[in-house]
C-alpha positions as CSV (number, residue, x, y, z in Angstrom):
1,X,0.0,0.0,0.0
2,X,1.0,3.2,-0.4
3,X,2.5,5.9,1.8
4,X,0.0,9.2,2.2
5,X,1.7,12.2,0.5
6,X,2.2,15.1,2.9
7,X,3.2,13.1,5.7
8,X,5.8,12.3,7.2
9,X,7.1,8.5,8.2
10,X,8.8,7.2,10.8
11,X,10.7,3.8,11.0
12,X,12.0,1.9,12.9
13,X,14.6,-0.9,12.3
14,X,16.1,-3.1,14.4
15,X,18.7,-5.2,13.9
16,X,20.4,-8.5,16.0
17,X,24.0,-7.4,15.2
18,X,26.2,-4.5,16.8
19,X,26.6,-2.8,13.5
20,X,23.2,-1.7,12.1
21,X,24.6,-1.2,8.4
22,X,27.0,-4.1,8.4
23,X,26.1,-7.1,6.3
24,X,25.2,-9.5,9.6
25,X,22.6,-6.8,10.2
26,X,21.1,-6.6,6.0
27,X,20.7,-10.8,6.6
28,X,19.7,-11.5,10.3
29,X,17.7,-7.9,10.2
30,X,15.9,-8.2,13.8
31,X,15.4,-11.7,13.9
32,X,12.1,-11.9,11.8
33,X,12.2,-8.8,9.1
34,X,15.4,-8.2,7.2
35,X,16.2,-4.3,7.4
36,X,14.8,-3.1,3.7
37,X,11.3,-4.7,4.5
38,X,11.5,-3.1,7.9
39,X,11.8,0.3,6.6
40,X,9.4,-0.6,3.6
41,X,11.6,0.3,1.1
42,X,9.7,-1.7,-1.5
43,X,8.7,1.9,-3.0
44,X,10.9,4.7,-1.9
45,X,9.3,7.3,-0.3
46,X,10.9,11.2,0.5
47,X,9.1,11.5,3.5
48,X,10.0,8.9,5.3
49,X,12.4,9.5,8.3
50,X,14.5,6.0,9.4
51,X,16.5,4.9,12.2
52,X,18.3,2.0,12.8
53,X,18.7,0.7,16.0
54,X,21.7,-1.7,16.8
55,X,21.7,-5.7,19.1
56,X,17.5,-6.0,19.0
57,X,15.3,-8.2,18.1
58,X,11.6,-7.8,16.3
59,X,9.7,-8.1,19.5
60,X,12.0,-6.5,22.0
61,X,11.4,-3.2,19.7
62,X,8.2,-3.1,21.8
63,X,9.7,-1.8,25.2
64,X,12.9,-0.8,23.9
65,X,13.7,2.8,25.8
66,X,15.5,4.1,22.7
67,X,12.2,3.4,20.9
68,X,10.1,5.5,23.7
69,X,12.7,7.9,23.5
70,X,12.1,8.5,19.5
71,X,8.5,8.5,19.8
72,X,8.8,11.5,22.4
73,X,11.0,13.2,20.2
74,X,8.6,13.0,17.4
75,X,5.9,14.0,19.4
76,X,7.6,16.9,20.8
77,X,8.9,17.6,17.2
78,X,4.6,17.8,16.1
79,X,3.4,19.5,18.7
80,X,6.0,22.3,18.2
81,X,5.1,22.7,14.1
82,X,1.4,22.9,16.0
83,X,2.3,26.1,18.6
């Protein structure tokens, strides 16, 4: 499906090895979803914003802290453009 224009994206991609970029992490990805598919580069898309986050796996993403920690800085990133 694709991305809404006039949006912006976030992903996040997790990855098992220390090295996010490194080839371990392109073929493990986080255990279940190899980092392209993650980020849903199947159709490249301007407006999406991607960060990849090194040694976790698919469901630790869940409670990660560095995951709560981007979601607040996104959300304190919107409600600025909204003051």
């Amino acid at each position: 499906m694709p991305l809404p224009d006039g949006v912006r994206h976030h992903a996040v991609v997790g990855t098992m090895a220390a090295d996010p970029h490194g080839v371990v992490a392109q073929l493990a990805g986080d255990g279940m979803v190899q980092p392209p598919s993650a980020a849903g580069r199947h159709e490249p898309h301007e407006d999406v914003v991607t960060v990849r986050l090194p040694a976790v796996g698919h469901m630790s993403l869940l409670d990660d802290p560095r995951v709560v920690t981007l979601l607040g800085e996104v959300q304190r990133r919107a409600d600025g453009r909204r003051g």
